[in-house]
TIPA-619369 format. One record per residue: x, y, z of N, C-alpha, C, O in turn; residue in one letter; chain. Coordinates in steps of 0.1 Angstrom, whole numbers, plus 2048, in hexadecimal, padded with zeros to 3 digits. Example, Ala and Ser with C-alpha at 12.3 -4.5 7.8 and 13.67 -1.06 7.14 Angstrom:
<nodes>
(node (884,7C7,84E),(87B,7D3,84E),(884,7DF,84E),(88E,7DF,855),"A","A");
(node (880,7EA,847),(889,7F5,847),(881,800,84F),(886,80B,850),"S","A");
</nodes>
This chain:
<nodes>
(node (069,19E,A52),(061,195,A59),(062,187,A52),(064,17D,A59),"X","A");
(node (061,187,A44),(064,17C,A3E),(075,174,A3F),(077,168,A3E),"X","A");
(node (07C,17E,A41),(08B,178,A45),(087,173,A55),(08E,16B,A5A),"X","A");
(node (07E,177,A5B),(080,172,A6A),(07B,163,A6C),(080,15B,A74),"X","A");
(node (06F,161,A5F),(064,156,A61),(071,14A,A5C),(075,140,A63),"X","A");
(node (077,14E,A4D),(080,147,A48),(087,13F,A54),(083,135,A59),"X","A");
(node (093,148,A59),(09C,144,A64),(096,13A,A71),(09F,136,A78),"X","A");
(node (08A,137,A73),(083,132,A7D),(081,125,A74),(086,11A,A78),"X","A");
(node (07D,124,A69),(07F,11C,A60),(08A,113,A5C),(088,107,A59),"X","A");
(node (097,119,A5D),(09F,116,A5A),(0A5,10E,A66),(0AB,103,A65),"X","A");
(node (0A1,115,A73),(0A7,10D,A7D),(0A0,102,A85),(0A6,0FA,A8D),"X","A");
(node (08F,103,A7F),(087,0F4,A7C),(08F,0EB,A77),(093,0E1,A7C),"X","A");
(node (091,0F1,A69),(09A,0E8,A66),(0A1,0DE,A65),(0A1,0D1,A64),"X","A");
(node (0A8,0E5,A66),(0B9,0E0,A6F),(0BC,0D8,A7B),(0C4,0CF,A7E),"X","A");
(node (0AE,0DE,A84),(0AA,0D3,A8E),(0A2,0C5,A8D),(09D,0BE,A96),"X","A");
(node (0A3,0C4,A7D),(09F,0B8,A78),(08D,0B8,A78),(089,0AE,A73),"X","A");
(node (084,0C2,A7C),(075,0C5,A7D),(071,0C6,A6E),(06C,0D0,A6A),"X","A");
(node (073,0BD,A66),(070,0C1,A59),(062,0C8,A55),(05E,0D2,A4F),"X","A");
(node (05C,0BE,A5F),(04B,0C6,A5E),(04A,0CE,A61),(041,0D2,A59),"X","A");
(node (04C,0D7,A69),(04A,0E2,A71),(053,0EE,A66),(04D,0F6,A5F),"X","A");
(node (05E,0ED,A66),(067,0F3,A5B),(061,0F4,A50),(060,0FF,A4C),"X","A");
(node (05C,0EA,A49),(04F,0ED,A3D),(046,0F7,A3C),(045,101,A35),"X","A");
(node (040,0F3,A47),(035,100,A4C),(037,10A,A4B),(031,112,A44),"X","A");
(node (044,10F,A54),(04A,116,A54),(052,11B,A46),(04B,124,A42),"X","A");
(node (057,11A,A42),(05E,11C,A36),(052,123,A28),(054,12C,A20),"X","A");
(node (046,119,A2A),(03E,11A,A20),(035,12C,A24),(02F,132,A1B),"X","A");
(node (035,12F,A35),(031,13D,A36),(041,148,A31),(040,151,A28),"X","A");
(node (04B,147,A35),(055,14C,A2F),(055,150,A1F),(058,15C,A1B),"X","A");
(node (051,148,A19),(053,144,A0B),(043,14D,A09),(043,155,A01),"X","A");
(node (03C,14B,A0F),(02D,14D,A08),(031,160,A0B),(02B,168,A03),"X","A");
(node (035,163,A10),(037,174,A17),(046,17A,A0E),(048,186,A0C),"X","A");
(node (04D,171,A0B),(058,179,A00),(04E,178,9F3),(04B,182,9ED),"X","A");
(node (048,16C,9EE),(03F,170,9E0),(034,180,9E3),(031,188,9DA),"X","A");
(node (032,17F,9ED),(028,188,9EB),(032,196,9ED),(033,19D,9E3),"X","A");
(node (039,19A,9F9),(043,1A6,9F5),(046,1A8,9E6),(045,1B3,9E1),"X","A");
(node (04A,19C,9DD),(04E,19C,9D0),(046,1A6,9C7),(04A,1AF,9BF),"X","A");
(node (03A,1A0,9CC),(031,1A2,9C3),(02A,1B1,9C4),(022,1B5,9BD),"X","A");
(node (02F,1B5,9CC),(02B,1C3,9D1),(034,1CA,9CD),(030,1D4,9C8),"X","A");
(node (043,1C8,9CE),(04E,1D4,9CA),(04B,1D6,9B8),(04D,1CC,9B0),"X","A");
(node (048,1E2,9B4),(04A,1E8,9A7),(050,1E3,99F),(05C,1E0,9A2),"X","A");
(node (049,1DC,98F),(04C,1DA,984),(061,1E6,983),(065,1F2,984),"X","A");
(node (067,1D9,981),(074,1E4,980),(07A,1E3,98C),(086,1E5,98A),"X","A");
(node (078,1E2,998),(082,1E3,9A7),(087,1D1,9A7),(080,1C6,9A6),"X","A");
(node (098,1D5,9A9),(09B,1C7,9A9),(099,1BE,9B0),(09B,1B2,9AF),"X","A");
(node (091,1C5,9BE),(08E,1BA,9C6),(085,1B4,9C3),(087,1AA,9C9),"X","A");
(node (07A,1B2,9BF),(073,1AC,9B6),(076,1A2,9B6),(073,19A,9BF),"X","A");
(node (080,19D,9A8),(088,192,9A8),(08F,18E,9B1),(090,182,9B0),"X","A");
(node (096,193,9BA),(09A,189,9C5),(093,188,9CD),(096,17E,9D4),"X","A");
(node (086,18D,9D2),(080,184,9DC),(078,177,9D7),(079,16D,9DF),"X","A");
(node (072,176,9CC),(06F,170,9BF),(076,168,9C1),(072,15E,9C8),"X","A");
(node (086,169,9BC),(08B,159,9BB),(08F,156,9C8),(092,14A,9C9),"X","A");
(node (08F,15F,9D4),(090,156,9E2),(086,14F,9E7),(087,146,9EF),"X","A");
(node (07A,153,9E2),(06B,149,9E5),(06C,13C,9DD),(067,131,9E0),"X","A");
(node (074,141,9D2),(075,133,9CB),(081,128,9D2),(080,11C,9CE),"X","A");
(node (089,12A,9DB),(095,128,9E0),(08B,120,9ED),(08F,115,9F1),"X","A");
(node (081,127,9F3),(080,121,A00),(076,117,9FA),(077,10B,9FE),"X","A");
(node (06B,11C,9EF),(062,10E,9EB),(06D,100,9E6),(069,0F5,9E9),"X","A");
(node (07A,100,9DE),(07F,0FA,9D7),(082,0EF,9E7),(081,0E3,9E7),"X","A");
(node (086,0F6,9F0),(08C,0F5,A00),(07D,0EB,A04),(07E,0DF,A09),"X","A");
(node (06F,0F2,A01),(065,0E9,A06),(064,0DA,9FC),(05E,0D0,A00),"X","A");
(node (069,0DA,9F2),(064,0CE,9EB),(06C,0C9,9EB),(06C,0BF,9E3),"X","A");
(node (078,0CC,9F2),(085,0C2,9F2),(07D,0B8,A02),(07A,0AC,A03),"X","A");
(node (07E,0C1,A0A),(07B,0BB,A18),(071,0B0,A18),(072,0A6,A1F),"X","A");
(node (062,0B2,A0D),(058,0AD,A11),(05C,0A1,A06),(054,097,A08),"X","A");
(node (065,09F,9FD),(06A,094,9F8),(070,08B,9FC),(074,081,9F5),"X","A");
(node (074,08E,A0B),(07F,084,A14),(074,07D,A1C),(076,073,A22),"X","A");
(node (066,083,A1C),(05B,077,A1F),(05C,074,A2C),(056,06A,A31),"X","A");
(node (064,07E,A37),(06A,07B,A45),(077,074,A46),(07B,070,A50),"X","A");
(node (07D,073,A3B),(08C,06E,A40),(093,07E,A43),(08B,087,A44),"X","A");
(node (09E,07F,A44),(0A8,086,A48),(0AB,08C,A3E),(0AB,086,A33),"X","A");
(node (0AF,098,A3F),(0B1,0A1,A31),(0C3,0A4,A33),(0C8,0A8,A3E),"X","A");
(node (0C9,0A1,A2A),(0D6,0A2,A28),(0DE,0AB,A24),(0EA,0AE,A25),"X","A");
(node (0D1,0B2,A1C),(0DB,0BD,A16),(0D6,0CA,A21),(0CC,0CB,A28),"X","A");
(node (0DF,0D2,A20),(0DC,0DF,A2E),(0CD,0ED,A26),(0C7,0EB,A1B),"X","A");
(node (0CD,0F1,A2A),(0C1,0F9,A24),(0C8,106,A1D),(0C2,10E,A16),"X","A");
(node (0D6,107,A1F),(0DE,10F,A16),(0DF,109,A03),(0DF,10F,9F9),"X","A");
(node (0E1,0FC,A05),(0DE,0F6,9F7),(0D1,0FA,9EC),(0D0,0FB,9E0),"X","A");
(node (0C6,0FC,9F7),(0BD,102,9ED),(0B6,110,9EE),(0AE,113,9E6),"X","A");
(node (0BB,11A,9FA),(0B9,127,9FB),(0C2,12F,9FE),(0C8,12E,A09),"X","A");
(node (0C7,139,9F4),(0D0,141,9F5),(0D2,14D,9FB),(0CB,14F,A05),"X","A");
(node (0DA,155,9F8),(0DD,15F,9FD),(0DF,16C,9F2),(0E8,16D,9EB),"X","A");
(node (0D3,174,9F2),(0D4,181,9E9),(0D2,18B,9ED),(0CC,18D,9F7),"X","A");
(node (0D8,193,9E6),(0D6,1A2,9E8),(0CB,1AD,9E7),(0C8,1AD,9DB),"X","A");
(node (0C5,1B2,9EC),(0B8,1BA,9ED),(0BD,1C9,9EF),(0C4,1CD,9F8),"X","A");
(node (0B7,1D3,9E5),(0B8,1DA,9E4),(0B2,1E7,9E9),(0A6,1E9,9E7),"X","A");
(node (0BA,1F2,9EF),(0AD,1FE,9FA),(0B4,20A,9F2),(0BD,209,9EA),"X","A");
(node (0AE,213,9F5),(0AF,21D,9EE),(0B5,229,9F2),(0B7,233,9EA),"X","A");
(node (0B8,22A,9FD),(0C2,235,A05),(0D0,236,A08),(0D5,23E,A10),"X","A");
(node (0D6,229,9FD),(0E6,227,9FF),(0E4,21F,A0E),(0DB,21A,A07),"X","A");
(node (0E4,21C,A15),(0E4,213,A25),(0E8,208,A1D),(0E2,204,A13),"X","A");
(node (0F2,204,A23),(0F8,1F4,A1D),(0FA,1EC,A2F),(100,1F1,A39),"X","A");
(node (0F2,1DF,A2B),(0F3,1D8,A3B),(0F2,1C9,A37),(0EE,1C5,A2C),"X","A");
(node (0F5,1C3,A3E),(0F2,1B6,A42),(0EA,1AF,A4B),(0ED,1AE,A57),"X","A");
(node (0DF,1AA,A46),(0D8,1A7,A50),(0DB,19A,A5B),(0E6,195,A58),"X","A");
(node (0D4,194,A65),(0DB,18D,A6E),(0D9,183,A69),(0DF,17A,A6F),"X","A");
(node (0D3,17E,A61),(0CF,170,A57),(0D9,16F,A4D),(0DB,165,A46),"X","A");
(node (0DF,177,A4C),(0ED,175,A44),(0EB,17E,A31),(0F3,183,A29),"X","A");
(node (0DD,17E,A31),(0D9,188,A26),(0E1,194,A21),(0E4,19A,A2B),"X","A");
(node (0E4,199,A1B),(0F1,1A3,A1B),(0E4,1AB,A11),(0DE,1A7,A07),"X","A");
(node (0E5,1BB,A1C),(0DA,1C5,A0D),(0E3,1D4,A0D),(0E9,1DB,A15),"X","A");
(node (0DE,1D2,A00),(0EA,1DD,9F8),(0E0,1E4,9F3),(0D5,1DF,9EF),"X","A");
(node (0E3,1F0,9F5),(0DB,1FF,9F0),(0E1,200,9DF),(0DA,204,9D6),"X","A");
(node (0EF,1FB,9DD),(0F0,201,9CF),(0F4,1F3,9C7),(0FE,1ED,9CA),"X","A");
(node (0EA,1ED,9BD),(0EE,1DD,9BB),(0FC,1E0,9B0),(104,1D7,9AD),"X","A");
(node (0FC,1EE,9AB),(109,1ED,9A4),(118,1EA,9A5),(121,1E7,99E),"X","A");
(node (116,1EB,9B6),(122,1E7,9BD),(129,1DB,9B7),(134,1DB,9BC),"X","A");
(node (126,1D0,9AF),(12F,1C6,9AC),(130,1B8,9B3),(128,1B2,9BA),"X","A");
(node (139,1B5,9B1),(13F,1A7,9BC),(13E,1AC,9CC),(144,1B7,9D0),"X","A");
(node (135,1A3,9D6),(13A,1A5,9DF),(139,19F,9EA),(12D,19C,9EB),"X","A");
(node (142,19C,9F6),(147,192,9FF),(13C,189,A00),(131,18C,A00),"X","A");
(node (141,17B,9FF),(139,16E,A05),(134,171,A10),(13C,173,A1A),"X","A");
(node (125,171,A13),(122,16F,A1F),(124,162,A27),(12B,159,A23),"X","A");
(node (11E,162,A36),(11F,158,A3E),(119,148,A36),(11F,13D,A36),"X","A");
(node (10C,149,A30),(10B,140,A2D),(110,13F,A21),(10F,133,A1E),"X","A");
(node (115,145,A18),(11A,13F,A09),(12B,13B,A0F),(133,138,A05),"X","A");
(node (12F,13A,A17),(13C,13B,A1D),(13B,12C,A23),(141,122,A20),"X","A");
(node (130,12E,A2E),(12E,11C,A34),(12C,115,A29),(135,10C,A26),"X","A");
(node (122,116,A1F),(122,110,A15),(131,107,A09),(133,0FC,A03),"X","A");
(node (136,113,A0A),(144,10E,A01),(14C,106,A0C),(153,0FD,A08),"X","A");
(node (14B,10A,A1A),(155,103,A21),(14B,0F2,A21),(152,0E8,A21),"X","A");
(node (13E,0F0,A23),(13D,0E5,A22),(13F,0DC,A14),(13D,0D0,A15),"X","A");
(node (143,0E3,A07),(142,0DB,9FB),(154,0DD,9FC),(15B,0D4,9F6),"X","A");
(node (15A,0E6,A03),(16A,0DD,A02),(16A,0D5,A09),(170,0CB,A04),"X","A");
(node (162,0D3,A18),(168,0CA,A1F),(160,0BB,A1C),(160,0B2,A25),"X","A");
(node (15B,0BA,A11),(14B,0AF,A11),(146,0AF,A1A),(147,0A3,A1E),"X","A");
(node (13D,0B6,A24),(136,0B6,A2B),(128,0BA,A25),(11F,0BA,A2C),"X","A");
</nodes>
């Protein structure tokens, strides 16, 4: 649910709605702290929803610092893409581009959609 509020967010965004995207972003952000805080002392998702709440607030105090100008940097610059961990081996990708892995021992693995747009906009200076 919180990946859904995010993405609605995200494409506030992008459509330049800073305000609305705020709003937005700041219910996203307020619903991964609290999942956080609920998953078991010890489960690694813990920490990654944790620092993705931190990823979308860092996202809200970038926006509300442009004071209504135009935000330049993409919302990929300050919210990433991590892995979340389930417990029945099921390895999937979600449609937000989130990649969740049942076994985090797996190692290195493939650039998602947005860590991929991302590098293609820092080769191309965009």
């Amino acid at each position: 649910e919180a990946s859904e509020i995010e993405r609605t967010a995200i494409e506030l965004d992008r459509a330049g709605d800073a305000e609305q995207a705020i709003s937005v972003y700041r219910q996203a952000a307020d619903r991964m702290a609290k999942a956080a805080s609920l998953c078991p002392e010890g489960n690694p998702d813990r920490t990654v929803l944790a620092k993705h709440a931190g990823e979308i607030f860092g996202r809200i105090v970038y926006l509300e610092s442009l004071q209504g100008a135009v935000a330049t940097a993409p919302p990929e610059a300050h919210i990433g893409c991590d892995k979340l961990v389930l417990g029945h081996g099921v390895e999937r990708q979600d449609s937000d581009g989130y990649q969740v892995l049942s076994d985090p021992s797996r190692g290195v693995h493939e650039p998602n959609w947005r860590q991929k747009a991302v590098s293609a906009a820092a080769v191309s200076g965009a």
